[in-house]
C-alpha positions as CSV (number, residue, x, y, z in Angstrom):
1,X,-9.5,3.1,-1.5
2,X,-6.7,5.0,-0.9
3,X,-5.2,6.8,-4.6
4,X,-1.7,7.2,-5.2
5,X,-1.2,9.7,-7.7
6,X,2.4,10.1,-9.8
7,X,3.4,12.8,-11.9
8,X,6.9,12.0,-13.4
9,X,9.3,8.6,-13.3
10,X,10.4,7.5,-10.6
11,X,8.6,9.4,-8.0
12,X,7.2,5.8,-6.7
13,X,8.6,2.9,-6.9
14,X,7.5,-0.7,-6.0
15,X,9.2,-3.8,-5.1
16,X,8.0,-7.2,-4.3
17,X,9.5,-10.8,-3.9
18,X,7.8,-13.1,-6.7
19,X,8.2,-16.9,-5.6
20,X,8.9,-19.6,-4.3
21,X,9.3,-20.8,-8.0
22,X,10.7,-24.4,-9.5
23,X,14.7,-23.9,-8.7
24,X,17.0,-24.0,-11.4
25,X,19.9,-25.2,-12.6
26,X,21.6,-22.0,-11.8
27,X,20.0,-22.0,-8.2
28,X,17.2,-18.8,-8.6
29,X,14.2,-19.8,-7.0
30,X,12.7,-16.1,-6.8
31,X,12.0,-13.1,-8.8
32,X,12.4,-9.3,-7.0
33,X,9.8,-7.5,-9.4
34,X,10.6,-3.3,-9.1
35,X,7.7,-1.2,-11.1
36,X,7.3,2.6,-11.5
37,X,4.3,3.5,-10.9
38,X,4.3,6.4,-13.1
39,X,5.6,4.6,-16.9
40,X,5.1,1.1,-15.0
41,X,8.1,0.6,-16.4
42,X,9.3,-2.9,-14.6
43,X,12.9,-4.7,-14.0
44,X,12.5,-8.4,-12.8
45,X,15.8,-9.9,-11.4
46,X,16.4,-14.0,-10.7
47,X,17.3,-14.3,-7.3
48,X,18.5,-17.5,-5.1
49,X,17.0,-16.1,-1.7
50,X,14.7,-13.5,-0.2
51,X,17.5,-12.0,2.1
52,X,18.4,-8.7,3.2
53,X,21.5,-8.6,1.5
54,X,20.3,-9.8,-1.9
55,X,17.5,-7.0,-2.3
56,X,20.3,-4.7,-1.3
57,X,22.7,-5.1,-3.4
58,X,20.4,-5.5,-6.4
59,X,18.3,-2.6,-5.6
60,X,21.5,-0.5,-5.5
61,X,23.6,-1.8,-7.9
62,X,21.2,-3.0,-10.5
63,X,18.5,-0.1,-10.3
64,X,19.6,2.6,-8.5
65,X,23.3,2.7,-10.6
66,X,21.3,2.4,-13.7
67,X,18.2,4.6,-13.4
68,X,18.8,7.2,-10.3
69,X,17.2,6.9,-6.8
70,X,13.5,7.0,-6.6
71,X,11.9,10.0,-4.1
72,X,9.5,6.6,-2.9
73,X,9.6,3.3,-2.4
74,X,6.7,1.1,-1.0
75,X,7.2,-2.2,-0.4
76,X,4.4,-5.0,1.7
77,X,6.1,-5.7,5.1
78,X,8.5,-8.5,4.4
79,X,11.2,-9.0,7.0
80,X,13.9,-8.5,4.0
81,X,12.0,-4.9,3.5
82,X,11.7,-3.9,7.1
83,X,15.3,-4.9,8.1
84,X,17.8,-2.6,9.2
85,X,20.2,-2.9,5.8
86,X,16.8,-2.2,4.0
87,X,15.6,0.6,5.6
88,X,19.1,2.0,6.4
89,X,19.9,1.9,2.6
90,X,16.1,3.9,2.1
91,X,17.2,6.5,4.8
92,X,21.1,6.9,3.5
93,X,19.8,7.9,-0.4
94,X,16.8,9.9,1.1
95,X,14.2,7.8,-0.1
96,X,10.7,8.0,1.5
97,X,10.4,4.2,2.5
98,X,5.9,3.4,2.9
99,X,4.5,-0.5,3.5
100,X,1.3,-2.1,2.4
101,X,-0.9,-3.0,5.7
102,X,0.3,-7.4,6.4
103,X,-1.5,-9.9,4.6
104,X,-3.9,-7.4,2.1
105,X,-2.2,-7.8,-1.1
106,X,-4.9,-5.9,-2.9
107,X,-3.9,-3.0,-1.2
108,X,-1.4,-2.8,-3.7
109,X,-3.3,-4.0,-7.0
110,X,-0.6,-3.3,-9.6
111,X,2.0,-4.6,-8.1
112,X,0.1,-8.1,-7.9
113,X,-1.5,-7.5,-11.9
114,X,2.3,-7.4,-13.1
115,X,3.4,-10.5,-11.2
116,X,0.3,-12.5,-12.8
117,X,1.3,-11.1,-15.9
118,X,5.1,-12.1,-15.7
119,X,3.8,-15.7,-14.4
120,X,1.7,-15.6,-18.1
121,X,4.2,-14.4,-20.1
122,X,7.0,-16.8,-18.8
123,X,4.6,-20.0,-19.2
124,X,4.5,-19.4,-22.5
125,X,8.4,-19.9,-22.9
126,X,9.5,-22.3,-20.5
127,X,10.5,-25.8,-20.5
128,X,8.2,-28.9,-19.3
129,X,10.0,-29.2,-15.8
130,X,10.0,-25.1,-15.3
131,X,13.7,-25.1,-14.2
132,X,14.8,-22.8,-17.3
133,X,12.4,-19.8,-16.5
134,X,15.1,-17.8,-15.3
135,X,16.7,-18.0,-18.7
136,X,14.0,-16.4,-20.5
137,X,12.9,-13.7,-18.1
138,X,14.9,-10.6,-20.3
139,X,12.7,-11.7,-22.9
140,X,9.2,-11.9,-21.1
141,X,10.0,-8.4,-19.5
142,X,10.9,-6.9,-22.8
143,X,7.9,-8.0,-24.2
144,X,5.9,-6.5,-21.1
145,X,8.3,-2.9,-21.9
146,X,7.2,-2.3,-25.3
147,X,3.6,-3.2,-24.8
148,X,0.9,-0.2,-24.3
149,X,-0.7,-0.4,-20.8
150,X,-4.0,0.0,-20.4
151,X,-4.1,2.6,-17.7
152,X,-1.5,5.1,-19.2
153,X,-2.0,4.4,-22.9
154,X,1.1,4.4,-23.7
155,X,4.1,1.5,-23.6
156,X,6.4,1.9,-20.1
157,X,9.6,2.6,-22.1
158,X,8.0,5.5,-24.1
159,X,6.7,6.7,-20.7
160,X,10.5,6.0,-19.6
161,X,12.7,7.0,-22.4
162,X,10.4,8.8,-24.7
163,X,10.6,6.7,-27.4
164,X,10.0,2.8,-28.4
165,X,12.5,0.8,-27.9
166,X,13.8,-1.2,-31.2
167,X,13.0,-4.6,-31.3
168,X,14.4,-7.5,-33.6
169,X,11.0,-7.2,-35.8
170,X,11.5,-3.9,-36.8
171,X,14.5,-5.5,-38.7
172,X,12.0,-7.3,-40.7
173,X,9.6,-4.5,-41.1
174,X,11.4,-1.2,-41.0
175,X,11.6,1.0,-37.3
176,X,8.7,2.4,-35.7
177,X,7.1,5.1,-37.1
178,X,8.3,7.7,-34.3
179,X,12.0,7.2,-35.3
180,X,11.7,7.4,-39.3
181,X,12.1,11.6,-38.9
182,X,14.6,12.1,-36.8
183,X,18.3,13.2,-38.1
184,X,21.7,13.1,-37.3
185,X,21.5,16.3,-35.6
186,X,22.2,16.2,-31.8
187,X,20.4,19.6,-31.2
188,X,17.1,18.5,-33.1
189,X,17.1,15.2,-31.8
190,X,16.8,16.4,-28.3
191,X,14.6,19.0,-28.8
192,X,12.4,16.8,-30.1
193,X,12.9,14.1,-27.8
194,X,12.3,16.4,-24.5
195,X,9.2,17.8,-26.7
196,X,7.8,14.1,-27.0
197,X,8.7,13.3,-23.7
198,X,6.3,16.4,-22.4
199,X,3.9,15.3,-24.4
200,X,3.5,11.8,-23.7
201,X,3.5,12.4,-19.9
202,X,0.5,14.1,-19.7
203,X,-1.6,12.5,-22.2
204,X,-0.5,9.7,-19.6
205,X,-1.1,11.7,-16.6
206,X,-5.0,12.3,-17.4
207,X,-5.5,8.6,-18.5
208,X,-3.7,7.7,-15.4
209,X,-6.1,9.8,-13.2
210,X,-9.4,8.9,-15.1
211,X,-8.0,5.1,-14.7
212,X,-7.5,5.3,-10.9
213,X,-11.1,7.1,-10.3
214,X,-12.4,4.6,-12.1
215,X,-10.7,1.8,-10.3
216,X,-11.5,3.5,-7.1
217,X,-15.3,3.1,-7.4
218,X,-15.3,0.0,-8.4
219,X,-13.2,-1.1,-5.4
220,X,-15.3,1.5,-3.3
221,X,-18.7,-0.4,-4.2
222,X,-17.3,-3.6,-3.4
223,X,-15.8,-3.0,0.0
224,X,-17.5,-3.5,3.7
225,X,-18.4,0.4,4.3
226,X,-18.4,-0.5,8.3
227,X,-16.1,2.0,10.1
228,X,-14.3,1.9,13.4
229,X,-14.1,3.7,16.4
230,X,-10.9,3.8,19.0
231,X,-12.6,2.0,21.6
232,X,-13.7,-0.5,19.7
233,X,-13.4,-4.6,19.8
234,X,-12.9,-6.7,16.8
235,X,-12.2,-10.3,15.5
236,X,-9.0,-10.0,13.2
237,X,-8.5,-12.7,9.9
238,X,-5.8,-14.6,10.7
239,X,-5.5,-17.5,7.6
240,X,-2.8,-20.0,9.7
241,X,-2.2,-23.3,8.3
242,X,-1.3,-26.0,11.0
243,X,0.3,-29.7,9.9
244,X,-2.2,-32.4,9.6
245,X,-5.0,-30.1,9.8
246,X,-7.2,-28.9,6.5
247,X,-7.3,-25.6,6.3
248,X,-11.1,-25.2,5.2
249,X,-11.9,-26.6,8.6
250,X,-9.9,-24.6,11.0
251,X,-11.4,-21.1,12.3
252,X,-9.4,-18.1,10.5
253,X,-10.9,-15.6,12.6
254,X,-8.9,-14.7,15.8
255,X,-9.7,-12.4,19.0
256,X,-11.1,-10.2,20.8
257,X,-8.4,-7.4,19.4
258,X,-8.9,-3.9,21.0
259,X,-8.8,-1.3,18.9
260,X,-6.2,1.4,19.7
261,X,-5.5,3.9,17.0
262,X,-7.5,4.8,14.0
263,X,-5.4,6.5,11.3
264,X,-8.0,6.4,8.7
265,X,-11.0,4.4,8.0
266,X,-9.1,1.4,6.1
267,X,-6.3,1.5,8.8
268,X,-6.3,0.9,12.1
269,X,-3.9,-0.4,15.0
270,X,-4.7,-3.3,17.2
271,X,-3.8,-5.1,20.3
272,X,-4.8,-8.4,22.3
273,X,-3.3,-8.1,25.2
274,X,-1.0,-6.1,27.5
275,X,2.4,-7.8,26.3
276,X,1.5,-8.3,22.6
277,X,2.8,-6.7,19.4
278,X,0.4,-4.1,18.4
279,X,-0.4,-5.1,14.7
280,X,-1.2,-2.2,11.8
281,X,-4.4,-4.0,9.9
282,X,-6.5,-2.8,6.8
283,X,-10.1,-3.0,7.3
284,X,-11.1,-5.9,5.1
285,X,-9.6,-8.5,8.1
286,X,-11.5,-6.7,10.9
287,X,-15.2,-7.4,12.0
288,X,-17.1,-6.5,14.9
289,X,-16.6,-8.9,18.0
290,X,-19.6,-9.9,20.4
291,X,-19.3,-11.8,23.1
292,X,-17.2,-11.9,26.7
293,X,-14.3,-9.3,27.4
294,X,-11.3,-10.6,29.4
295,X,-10.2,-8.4,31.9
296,X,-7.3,-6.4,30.4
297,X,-9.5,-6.1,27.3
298,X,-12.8,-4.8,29.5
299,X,-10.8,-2.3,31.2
300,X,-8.6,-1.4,28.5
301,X,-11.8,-0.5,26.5
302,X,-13.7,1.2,29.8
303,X,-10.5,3.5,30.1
304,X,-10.4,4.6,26.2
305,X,-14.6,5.1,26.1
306,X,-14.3,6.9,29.6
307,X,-11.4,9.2,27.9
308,X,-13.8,10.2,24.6
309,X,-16.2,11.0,27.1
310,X,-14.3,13.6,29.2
311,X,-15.7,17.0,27.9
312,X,-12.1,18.8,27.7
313,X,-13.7,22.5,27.0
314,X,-13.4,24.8,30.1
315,X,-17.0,25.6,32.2
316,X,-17.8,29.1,31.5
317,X,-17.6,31.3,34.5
318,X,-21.2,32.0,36.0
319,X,-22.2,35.7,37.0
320,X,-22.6,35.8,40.3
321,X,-24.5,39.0,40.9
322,X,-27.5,36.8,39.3
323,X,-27.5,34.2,41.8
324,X,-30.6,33.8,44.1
325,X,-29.6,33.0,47.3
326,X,-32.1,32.2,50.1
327,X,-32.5,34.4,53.0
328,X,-31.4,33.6,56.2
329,X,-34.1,36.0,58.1
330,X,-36.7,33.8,60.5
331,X,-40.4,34.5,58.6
332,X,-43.5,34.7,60.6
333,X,-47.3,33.6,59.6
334,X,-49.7,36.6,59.3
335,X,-51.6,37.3,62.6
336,X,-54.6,36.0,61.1
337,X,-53.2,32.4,60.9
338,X,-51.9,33.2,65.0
339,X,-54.8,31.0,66.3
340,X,-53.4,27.9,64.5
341,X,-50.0,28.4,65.8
């Protein structure tokens, strides 16, 4: 398992399409879901579409205007992420644009625990026939904002903002406990405010890193340990659902793939044949294939073993002056073997 650490806001940020969901009466029918990975501070927009354009404009206008451009933003490989607006929009604001590997969704586990806990949250308001969950998604995400996460310890807008954000019960029962000190004073205010900020972020930082080692081996035990090899021929998990067919029954497993590039032991790049699209894959939908090798496959898998195999390091030079040679001279028998010649 591959660790992503983050230091400081915004230094990764993650979106993700959540949806299809019931369409409402003001025509939304998905959710783009941007976290920090840092504060995991999270903005969920309604959306009527999954296009291009809409992630575009919301990404810029909604989140970059409001919070600043993010130095990274990882995204799985949705065509709306890897179009040209997209990644044209990524490479105009100088932003470091990485991808989850296709159809691995675990890849990227936080990104998928806040969509299940946005789905949770939202159940809990909406209406019979789910066409008003749109309506009360400011709530659910405020709720999500002021609530301490488990791996940081702290709640995404103090991690944000450095400070709790007021909410409608602290009318009730006085502000939080944080706020009660400060006074009027700009000057104090600030200094305190950068001093909370400094001291909140690492507190968060070493929960953050003893959280991710300790999600790491547990999804280290868990995984298939098998590596590959350039060279290599696989079966590749392709879950396809056909009409009129049940899924259980067909065969999710496609091949033989050829193994092509290795660029690390979860990642690898595969190809089928001499025309196909060479597809990036995480580990997890690769197993070993045995059996028969078509001929583009046999030869494409002869060449790459022959290629490893080719010792590139330069023969050393032999002294010559040690070489025994045989001598040309003609030899004769001792005279005493004369009578048997």
């Amino acid at each position: 398992m591959k660790q992503y650490l983050v230091g400081a806001p915004l230094e990764r940020v993650a979106l993700d399409i959540l949806g299809p969901l019931p369409i409402t009466t003001s025509g939304n029918k998905f959710i783009l879901v941007l976290t920090d990975y840092f504060s995991r501070w999270a903005e969920a927009y309604p959306i009527p579409n999954q296009e291009a354009e809409t992630i575009s404009k919301i990404f810029v206008n909604e989140f970059i205007c409001r919070f600043g451009v993010p130095r990274q933003v990882h995204t799985d490989q949705g065509r709306q992420f890897e179009s040209k607006l997209f990644t044209g929009i990524c490479k105009r604001f100088n932003i470091d644009k990485t991808r989850t590997s296709p159809l691995h969704p675990q890849s990227d586990g936080m990104v998928e625990r806040l969509n299940r806990t946005i789905e949770d949250i939202l159940s809990k308001f909406i209406g019979k026939d789910q066409k008003d969950w749109d309506t009360h998604l400011s709530v659910a995400m405020m709720a999500y904002r002021t609530s301490v996460h488990e791996s940081t310890g702290f709640s995404p807008s103090m991690l944000m903002f450095g400070r709790e954000i007021e909410l409608p019960i602290d009318l009730i029962y006085g502000p939080h406990p944080q706020t009660e000190n400060i006074t009027d004073c700009s000057n104090e205010y600030l200094e305190k405010l950068q001093s909370n900020i400094f001291r909140v972020h690492n507190l968060a930082r070493d929960k953050m890193i003893a959280s991710s080692d300790r999600q790491k081996r547990q999804y280290d035990h868990k995984i298939n340990a098998r590596k590959y090899s350039v060279g290599d021929a696989v079966w590749v998990f392709n879950p396809t659902k056909t009409k009129g067919k049940s899924p259980k029954l067909q065969c999710q497993w496609t091949g033989p793939f050829l193994i092509i590039e290795a660029y690390t032991d979860l990642i690898y790049k595969v190809k089928s044949s001499p025309n196909s699209r060479d597809r990036v894959l995480h580990h997890d939908r690769l197993k070993p294939f045995i059996g028969n090798f078509n001929n583009w496959l046999q030869k494409s898998k002869d060449d790459l073993d022959e290629g490893d195999s080719k010792d590139p390091a330069v023969e050393p030079e032999t002294d010559k002056t040690n070489i025994t040679r045989k001598s040309t001279r003609d030899t004769k028998p001792p005279e005493r073997y004369s009578p048997y010649n």
